[in-house]
MIBAVEX-915697 format. One record per atom (N, C-alpha, C): atom name; x negated, y negated, z. Coordinates in steps of 0.02 Angstrom, whole numbers, plus 50000, padded with zeros to 5 digits. Example, Ala and Ser with C-alpha at 12.3 -4.5 7.8 and 13.67 -1.06 7.14 Angstrom:
BEGIN
  name     xx     yy     zz
     N  49340  50284  50390
    CA  49385  50225  50390
     C  49340  50165  50390
     N  49358  50112  50354
    CA  49316  50053  50357
     C  49355  49998  50394
! end
This chain:
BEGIN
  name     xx     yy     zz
     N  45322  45233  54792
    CA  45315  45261  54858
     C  45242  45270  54876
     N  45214  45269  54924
    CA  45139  45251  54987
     C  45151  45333  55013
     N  45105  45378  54979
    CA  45082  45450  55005
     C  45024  45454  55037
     N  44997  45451  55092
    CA  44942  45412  55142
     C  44905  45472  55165
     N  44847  45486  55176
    CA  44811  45540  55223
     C  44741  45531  55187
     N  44728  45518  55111
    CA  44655  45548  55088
     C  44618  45477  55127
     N  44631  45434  55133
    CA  44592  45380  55164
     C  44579  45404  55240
     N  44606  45438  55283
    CA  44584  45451  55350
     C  44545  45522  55355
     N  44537  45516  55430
    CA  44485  45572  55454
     C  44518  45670  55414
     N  44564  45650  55405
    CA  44593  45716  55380
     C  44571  45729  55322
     N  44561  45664  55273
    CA  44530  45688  55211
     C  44585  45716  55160
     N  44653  45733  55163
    CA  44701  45777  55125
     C  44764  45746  55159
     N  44793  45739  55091
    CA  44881  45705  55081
     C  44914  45750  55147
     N  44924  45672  55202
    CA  44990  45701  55249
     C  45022  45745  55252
     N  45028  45789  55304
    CA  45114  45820  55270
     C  45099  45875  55276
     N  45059  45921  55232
    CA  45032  45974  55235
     C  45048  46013  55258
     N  45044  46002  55324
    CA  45011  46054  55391
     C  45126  46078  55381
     N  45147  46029  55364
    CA  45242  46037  55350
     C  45265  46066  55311
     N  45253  46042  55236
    CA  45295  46054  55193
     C  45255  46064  55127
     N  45265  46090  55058
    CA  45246  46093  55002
     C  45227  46051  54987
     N  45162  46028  54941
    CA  45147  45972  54896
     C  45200  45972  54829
     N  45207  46036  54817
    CA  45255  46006  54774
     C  45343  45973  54784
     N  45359  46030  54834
    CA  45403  45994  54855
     C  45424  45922  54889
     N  45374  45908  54920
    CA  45373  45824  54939
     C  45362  45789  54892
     N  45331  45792  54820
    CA  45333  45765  54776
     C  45402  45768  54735
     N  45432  45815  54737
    CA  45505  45820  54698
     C  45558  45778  54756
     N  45549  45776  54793
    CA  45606  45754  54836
     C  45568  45679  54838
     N  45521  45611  54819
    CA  45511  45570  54814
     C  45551  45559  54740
     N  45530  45592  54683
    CA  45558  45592  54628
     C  45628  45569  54643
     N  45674  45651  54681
    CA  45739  45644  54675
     C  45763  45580  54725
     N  45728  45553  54770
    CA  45755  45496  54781
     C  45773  45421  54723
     N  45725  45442  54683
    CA  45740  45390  54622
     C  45665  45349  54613
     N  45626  45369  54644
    CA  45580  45318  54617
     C  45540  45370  54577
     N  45482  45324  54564
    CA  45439  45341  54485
     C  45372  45347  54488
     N  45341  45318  54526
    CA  45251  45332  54542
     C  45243  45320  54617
     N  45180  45360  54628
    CA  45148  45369  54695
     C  45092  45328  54712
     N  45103  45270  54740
    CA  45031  45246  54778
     C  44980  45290  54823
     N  44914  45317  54794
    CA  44893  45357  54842
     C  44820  45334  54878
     N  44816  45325  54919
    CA  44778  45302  54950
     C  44693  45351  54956
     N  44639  45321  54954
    CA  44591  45365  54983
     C  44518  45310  55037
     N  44487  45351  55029
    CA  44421  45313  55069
     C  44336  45322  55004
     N  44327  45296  55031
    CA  44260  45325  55008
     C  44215  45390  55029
     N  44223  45379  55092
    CA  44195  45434  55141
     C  44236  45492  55111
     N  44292  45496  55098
    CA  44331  45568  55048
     C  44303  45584  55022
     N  44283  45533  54968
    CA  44269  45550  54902
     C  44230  45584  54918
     N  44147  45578  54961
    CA  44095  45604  54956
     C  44090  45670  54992
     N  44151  45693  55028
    CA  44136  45751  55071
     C  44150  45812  55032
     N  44114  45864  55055
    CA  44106  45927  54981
     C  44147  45984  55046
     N  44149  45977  55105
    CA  44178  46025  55135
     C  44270  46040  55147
     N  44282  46095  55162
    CA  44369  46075  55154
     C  44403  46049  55196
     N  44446  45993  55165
    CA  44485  45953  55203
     C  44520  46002  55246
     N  44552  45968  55325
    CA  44594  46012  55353
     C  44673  45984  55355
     N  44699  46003  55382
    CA  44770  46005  55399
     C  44834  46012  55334
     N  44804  46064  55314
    CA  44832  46118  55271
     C  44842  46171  55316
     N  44936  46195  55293
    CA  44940  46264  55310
     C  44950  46302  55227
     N  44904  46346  55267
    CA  44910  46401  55179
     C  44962  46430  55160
     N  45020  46442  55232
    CA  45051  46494  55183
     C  45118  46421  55142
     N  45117  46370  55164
    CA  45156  46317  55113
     C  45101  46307  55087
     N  45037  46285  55078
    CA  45007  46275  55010
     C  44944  46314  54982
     N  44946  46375  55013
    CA  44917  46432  54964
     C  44853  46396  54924
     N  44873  46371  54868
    CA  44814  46354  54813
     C  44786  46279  54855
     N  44786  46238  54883
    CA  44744  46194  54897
     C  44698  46223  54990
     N  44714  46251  55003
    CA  44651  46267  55046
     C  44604  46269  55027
     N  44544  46248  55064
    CA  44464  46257  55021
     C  44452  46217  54982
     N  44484  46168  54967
    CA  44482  46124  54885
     C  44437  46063  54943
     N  44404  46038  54907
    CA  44376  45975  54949
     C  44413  45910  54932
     N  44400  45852  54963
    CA  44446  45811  54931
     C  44466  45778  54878
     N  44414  45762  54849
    CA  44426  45741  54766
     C  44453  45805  54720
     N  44450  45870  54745
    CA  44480  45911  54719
     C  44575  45902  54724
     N  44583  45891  54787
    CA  44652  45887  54812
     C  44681  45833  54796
     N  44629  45765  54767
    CA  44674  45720  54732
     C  44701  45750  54671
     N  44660  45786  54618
    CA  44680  45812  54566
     C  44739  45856  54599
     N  44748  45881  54630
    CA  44800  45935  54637
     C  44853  45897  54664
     N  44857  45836  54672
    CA  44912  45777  54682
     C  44930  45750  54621
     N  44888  45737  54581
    CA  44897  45710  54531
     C  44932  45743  54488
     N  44891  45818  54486
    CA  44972  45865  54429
     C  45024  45872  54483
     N  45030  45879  54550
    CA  45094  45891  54551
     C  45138  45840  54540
     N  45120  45745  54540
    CA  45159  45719  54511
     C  45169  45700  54437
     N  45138  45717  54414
    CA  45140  45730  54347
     C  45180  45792  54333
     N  45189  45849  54374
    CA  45241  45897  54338
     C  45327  45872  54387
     N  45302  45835  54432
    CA  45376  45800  54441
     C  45395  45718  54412
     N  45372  45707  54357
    CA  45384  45640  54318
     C  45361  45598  54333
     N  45319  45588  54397
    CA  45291  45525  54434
     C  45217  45500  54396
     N  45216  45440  54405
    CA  45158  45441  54380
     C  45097  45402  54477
     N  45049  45395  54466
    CA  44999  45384  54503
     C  44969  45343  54511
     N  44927  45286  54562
    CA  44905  45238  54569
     C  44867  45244  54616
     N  44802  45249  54587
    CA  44776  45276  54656
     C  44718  45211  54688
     N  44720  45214  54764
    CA  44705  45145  54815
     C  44674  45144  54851
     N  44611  45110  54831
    CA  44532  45123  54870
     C  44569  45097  54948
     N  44599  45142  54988
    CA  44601  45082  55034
     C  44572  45077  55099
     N  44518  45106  55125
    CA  44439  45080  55161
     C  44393  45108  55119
     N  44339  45088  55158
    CA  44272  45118  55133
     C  44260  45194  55181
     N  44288  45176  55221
    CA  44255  45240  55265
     C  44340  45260  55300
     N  44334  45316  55347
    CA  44378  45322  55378
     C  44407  45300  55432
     N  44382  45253  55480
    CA  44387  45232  55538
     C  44446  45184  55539
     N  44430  45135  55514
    CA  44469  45062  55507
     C  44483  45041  55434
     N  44534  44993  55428
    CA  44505  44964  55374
     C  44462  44879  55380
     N  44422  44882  55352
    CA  44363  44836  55314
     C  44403  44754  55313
     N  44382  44719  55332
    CA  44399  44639  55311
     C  44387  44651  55224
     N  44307  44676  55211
    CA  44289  44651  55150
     C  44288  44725  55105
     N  44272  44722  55039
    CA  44254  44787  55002
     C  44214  44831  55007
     N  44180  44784  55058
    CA  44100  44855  55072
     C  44102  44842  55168
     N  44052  44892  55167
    CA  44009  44878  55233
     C  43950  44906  55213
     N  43908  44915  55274
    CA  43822  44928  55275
     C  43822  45004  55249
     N  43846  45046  55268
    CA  43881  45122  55242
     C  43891  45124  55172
     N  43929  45083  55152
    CA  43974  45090  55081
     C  43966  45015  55069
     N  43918  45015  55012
    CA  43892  44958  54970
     C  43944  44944  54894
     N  43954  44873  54881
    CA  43986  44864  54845
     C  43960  44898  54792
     N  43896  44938  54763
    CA  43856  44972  54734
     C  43901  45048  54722
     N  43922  45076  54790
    CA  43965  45118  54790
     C  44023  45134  54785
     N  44074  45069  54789
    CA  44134  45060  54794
     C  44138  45054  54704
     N  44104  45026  54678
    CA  44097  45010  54592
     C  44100  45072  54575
     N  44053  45112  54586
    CA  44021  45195  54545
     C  44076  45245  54587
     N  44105  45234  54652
    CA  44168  45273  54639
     C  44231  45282  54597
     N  44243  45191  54574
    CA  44316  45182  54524
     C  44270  45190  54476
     N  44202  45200  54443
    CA  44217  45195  54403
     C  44180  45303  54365
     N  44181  45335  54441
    CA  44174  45404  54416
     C  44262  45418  54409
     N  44303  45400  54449
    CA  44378  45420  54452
     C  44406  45394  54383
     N  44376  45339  54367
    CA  44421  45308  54303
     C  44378  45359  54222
     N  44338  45394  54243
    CA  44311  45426  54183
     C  44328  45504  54220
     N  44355  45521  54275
    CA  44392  45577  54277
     C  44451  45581  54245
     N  44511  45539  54259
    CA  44567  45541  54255
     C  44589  45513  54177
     N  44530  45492  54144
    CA  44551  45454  54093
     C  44591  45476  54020
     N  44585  45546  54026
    CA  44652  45588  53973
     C  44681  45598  54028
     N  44707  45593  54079
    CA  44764  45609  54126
     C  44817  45556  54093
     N  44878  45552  54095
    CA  44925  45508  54096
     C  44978  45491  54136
     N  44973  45555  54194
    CA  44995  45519  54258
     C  44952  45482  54308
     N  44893  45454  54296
    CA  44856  45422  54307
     C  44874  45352  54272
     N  44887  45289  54322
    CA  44909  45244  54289
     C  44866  45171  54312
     N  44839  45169  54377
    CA  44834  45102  54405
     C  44768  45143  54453
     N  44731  45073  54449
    CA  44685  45083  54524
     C  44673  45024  54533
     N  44705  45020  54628
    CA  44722  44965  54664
     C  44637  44975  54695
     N  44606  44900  54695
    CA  44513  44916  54692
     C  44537  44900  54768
     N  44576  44866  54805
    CA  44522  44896  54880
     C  44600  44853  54925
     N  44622  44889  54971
    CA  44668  44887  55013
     C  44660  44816  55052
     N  44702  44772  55056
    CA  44697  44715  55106
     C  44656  44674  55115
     N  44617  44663  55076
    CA  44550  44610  55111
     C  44578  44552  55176
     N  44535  44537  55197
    CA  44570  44492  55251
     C  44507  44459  55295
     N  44536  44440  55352
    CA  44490  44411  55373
     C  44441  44331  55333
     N  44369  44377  55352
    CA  44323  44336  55303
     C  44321  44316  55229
     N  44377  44361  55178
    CA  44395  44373  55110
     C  44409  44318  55083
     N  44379  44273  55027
    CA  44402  44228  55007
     C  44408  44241  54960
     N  44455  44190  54915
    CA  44499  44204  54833
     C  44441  44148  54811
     N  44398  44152  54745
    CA  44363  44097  54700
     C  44306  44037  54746
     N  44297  44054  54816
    CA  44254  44017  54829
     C  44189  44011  54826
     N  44151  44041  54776
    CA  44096  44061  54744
     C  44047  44094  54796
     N  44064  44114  54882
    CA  44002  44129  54915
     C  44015  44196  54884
     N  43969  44229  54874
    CA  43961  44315  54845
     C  43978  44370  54898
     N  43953  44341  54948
    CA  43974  44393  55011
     C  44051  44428  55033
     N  44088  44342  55021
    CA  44151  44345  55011
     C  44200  44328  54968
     N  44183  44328  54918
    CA  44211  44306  54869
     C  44242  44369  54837
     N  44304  44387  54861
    CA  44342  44440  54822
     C  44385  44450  54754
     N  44411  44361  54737
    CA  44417  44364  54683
     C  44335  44403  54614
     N  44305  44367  54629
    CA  44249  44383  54593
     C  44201  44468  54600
     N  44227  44472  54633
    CA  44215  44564  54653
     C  44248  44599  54630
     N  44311  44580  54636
    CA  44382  44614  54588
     C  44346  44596  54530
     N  44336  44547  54489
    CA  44321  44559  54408
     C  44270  44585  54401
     N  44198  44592  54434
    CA  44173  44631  54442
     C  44167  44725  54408
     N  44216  44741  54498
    CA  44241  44791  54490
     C  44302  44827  54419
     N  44335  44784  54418
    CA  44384  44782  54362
     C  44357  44789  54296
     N  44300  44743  54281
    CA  44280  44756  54211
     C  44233  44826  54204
     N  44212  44849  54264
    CA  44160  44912  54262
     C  44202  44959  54241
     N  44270  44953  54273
    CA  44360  45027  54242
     C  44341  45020  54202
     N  44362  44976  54176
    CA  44381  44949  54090
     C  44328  44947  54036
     N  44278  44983  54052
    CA  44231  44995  54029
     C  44243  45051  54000
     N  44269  45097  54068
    CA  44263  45172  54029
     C  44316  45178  54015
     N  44388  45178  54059
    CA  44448  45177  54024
     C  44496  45118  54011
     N  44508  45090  53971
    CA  44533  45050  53955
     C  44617  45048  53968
     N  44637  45063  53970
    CA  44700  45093  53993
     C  44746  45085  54060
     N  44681  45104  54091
    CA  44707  45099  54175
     C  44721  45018  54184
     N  44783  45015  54236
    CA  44785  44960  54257
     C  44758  44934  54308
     N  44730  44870  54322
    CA  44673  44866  54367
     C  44722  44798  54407
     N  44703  44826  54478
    CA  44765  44806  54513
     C  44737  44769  54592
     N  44766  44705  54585
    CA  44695  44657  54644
     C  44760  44625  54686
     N  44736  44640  54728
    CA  44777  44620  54795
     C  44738  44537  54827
     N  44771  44502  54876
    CA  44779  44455  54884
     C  44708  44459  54937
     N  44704  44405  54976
    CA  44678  44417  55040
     C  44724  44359  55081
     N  44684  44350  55171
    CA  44739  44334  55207
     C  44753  44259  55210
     N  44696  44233  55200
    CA  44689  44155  55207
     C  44681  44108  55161
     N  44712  44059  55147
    CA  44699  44032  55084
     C  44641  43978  55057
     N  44632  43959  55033
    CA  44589  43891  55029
     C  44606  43830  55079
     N  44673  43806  55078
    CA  44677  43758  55115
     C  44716  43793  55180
     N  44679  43841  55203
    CA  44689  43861  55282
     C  44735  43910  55296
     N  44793  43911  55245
    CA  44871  43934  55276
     C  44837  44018  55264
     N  44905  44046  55311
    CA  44903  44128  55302
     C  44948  44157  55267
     N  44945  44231  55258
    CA  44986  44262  55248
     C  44978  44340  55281
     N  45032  44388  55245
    CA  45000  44456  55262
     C  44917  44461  55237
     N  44897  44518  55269
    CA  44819  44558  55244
     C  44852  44552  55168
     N  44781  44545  55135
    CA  44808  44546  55049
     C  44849  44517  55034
     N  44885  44477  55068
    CA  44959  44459  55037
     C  44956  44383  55008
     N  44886  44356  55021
    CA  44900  44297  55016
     C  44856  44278  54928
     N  44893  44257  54879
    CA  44867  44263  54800
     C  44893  44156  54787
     N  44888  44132  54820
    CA  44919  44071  54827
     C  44852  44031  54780
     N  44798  44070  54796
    CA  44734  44031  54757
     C  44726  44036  54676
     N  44762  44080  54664
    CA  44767  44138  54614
     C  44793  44062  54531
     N  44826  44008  54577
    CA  44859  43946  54546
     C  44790  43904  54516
     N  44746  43909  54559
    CA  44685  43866  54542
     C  44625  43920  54498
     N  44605  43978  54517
    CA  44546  44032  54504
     C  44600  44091  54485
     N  44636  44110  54422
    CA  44653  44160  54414
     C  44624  44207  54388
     N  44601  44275  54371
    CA  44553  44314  54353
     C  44547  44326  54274
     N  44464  44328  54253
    CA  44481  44327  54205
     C  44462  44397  54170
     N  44455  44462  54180
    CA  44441  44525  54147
     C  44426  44538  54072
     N  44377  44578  54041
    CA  44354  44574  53973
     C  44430  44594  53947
     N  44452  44650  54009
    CA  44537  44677  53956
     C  44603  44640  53997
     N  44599  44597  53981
    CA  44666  44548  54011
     C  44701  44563  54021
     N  44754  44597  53964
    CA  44811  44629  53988
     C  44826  44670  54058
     N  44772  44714  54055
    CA  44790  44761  54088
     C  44777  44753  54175
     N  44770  44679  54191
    CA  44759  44644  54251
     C  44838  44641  54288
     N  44853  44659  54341
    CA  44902  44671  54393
     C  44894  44616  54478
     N  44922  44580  54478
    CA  44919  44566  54548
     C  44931  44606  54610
     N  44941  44597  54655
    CA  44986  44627  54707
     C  44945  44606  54784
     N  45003  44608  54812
    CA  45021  44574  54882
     C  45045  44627  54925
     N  45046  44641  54989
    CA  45088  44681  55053
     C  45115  44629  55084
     N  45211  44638  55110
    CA  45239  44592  55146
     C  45246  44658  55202
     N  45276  44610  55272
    CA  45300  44677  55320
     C  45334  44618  55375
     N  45370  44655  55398
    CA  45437  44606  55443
     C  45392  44584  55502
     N  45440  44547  55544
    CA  45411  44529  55613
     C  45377  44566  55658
     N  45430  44647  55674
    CA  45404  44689  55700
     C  45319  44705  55689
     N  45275  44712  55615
    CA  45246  44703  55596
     C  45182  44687  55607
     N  45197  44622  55596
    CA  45150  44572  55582
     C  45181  44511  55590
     N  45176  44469  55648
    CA  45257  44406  55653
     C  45199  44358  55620
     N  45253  44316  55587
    CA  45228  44248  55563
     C  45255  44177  55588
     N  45257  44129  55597
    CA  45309  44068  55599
     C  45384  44071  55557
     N  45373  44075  55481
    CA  45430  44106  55437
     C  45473  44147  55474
     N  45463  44172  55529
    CA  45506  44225  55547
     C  45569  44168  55614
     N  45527  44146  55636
    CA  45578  44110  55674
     C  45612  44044  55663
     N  45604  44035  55600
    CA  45609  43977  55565
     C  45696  43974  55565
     N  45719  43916  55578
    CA  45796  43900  55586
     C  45843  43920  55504
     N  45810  43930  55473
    CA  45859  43961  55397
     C  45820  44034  55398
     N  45807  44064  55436
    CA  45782  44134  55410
     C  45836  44169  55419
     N  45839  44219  55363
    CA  45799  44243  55311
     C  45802  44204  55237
     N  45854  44151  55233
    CA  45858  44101  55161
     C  45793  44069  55152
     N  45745  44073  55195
    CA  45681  44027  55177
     C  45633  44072  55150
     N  45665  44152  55148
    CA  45595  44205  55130
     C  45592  44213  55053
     N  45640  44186  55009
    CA  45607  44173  54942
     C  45567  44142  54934
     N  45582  44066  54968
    CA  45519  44036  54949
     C  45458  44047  54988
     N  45440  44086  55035
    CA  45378  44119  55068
     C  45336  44156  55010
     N  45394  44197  54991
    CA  45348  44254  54949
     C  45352  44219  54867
     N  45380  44183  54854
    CA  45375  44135  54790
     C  45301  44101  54777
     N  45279  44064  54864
    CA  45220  44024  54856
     C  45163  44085  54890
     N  45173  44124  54905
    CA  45105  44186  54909
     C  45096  44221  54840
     N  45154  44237  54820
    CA  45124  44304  54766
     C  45166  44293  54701
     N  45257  44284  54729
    CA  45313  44290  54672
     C  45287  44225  54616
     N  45252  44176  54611
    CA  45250  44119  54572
     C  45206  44156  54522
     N  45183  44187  54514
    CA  45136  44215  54457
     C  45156  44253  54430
     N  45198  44294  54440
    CA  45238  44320  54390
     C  45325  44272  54347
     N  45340  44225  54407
    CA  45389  44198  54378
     C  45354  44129  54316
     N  45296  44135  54310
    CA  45283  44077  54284
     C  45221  44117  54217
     N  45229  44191  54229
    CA  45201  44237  54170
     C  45140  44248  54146
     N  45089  44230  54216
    CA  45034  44208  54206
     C  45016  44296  54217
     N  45035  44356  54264
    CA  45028  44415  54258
     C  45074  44444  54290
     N  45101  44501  54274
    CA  45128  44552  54324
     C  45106  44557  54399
     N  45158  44555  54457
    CA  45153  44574  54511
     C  45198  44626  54534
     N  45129  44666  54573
    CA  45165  44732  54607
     C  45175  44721  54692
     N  45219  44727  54719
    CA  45216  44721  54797
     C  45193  44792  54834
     N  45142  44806  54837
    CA  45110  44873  54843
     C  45129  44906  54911
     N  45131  44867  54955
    CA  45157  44894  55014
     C  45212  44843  55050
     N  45271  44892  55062
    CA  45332  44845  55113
     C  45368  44896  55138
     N  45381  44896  55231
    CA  45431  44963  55245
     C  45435  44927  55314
     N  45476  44970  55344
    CA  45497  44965  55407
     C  45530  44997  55447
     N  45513  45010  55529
    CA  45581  45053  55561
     C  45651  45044  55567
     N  45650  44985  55543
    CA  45732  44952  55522
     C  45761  44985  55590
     N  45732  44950  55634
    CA  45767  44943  55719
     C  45809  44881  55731
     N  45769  44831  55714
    CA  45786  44763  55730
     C  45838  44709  55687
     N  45877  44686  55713
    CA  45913  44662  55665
     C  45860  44582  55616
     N  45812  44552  55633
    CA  45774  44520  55593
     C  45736  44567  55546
     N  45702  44623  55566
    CA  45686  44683  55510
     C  45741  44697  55452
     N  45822  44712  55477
    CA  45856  44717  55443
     C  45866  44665  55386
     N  45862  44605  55420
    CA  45871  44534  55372
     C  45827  44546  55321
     N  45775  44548  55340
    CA  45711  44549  55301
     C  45714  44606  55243
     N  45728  44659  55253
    CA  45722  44727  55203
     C  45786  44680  55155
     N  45852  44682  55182
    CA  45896  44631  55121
     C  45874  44602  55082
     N  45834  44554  55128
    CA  45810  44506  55065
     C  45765  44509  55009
     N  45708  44556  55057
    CA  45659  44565  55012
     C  45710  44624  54934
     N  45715  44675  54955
    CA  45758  44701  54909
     C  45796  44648  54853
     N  45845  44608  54868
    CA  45870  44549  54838
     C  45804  44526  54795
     N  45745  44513  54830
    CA  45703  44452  54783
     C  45655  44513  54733
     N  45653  44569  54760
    CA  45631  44611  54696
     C  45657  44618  54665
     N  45759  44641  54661
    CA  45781  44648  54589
     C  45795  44602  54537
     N  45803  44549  54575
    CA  45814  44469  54549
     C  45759  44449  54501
     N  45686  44445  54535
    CA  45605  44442  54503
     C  45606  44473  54470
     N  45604  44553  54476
    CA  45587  44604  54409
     C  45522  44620  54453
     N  45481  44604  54498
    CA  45425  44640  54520
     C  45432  44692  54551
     N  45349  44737  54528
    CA  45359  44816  54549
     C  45358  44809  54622
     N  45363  44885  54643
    CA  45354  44890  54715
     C  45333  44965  54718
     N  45287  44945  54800
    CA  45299  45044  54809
     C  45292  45022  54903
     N  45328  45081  54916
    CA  45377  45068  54968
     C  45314  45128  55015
     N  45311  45071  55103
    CA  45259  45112  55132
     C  45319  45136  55194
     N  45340  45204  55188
    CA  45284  45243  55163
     C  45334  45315  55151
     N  45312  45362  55122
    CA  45353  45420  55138
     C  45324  45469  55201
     N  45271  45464  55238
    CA  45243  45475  55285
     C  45296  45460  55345
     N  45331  45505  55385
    CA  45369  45488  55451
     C  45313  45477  55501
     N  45255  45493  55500
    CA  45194  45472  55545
     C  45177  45397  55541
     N  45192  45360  55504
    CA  45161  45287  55521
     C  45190  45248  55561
     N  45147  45232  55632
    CA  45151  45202  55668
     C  45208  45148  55669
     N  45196  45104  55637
    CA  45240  45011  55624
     C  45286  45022  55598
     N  45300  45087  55534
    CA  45349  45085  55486
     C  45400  45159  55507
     N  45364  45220  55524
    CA  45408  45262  55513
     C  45401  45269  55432
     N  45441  45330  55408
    CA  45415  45338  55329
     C  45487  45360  55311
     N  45493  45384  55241
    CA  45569  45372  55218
     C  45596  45452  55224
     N  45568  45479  55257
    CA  45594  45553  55276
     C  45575  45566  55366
     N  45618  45577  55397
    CA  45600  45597  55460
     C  45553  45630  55488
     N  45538  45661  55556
    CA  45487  45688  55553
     C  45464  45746  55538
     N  45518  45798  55518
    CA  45517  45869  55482
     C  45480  45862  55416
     N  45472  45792  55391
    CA  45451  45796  55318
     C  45514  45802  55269
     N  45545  45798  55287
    CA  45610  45831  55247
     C  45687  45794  55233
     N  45697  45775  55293
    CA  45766  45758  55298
     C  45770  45681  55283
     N  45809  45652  55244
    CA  45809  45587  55219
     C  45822  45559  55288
     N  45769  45473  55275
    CA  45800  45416  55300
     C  45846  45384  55280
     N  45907  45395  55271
    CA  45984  45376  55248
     C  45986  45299  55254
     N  45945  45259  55299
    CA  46001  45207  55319
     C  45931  45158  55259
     N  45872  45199  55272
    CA  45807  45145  55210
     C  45833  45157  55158
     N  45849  45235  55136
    CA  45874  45230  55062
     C  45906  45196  55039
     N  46005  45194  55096
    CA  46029  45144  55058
     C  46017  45070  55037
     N  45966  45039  55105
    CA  45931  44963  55076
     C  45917  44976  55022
     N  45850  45006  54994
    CA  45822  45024  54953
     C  45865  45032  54871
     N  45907  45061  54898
    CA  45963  45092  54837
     C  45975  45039  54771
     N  45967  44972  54775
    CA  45973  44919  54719
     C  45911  44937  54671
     N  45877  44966  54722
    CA  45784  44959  54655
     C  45813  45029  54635
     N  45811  45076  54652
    CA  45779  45146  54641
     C  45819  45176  54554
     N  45786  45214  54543
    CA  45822  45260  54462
     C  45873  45295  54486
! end
């Protein structure tokens, strides 16, 4: 599950201003899943003043905490509800997100020495599991084409071997970008199709993770979507973006972000299937979002914070514990 807020102007996990941190963490649990994608910025990291949109009298102990404080206070509360954590550079700053890993603000200089103060924070933590190095590349982002500017494969190992420096452990987790070598698209990040020719090579191998974001028409429309066999043609979509690297064992893939308002009956097609081609594959997922505030998706609890989305769960219901 996608717990969203430390990356924006708020600085502090969604929700807040609603319901318990701990309790929104037990009721992700009791839905059945198992770790939290959590998102931040850089600009978080560095601010020493207190995040807002906290009410005290539901969360008492995190008022005043600044934000890297309030990740820790995310982190045990999913850790005292069984979850474990993955936490997801995903801008540099708060505004937008970034085509690339840096901007003029936030130097790839900084984006490095943030994963790699968090990966020597968290590193006796053990609900601390994954750090996804940077949300979506897109745009200008290229996979192995040696320019340095854009060359994100090579930034990811980069970045990746600086973790794995200090903790060895963490899983280091590289998302796609949008365009491929020979032209074609996909989602932001979603596209790992290069990944066949330049796959990464990290000092700690193992512990290398792919991952991709899919999202329906509503979305983000593609051609695939109006294609005369849709939805039977969306295995092989996500087979030749992301699913071929794990079916052929070259690494683990996580599908880091996939959700929807499940309005539309092509949305509907789509959540089926995709569901279908995760339990079939065996690849992870974390589902965007539990946030009822996101725009495109809606989140898997209404807007009280509270009350289940009944009709996502049951899609959902083939993956979950």
């Amino acid at each position: 599950m996608n717990w969203f807020g430390l990356e924006t102007t708020r600085c502090a996990p969604d929700g807040l201003y609603q319901i318990n941190l701990d309790s929104g963490m037990a009721q992700i649990a009791k839905f059945g899943f198992n770790a939290v994608r959590f998102p931040f910025s850089s600009e978080c990291l560095e601010k020493t003043t207190p995040s807002g949109g906290i009410d005290a009298t539901k969360n008492p102990g995190l008022v005043g905490k600044t934000p890297l404080q309030l990740m820790d206070s995310f982190v045990a509360s999913a850790r005292a509800n069984g979850l474990r954590v993955i936490l997801d550079r995903h801008r540099p700053d708060s505004a937008a997100q970034s085509e690339l890993w840096y901007t003029a603000a936030y130097p790839e200089k900084t984006w490095i020495a943030d994963w790699v103060m968090l990966a020597r924070r968290y590193a006796a933590e053990p609900a601390v599991i994954g750090a996804d190095l940077q949300n979506e590349p897109h745009g200008s982002a290229c996979w192995g084409c040696k320019v340095a500017s854009r060359d994100w494969a090579a930034a990811a190992t980069r970045a990746g071997d600086a973790i794995g420096a200090v903790d060895q452990h963490l899983l280091i987790i590289v998302e796609g970008v949008e365009q491929t070598a020979k032209g074609t698209f996909a989602q932001w990040g979603g596209a790992l199709e290069d990944v066949a020719a330049h796959p990464l090579t990290l000092k700690i191998p193992h512990q290398l993770v792919y991952s991709a974001h899919d999202y329906p028409s509503s979305v983000n429309s593609h051609p695939w979507f109006s294609a005369a066999n849709y939805p039977a043609n969306m295995p092989g979509v996500w087979d030749r973006n992301f699913g071929f690297i794990q079916k052929r064992g070259t690494a683990p893939v996580l599908l880091g972000e996939f959700g929807t308002q499940l309005e539309t009956t092509s949305d509907k097609q789509w959540l089926t299937a995709m569901v279908s081609y995760l339990k079939t594959s065996g690849i992870g997922f974390a589902y965007w979002s539990f946030n009822p505030d996101s725009g495109q998706t809606g989140g898997i609890v209404q807007d009280d914070w509270t009350t289940p989305q009944t009709a996502k769960l049951a899609a959902l219901e083939p993956l979950l514990g």
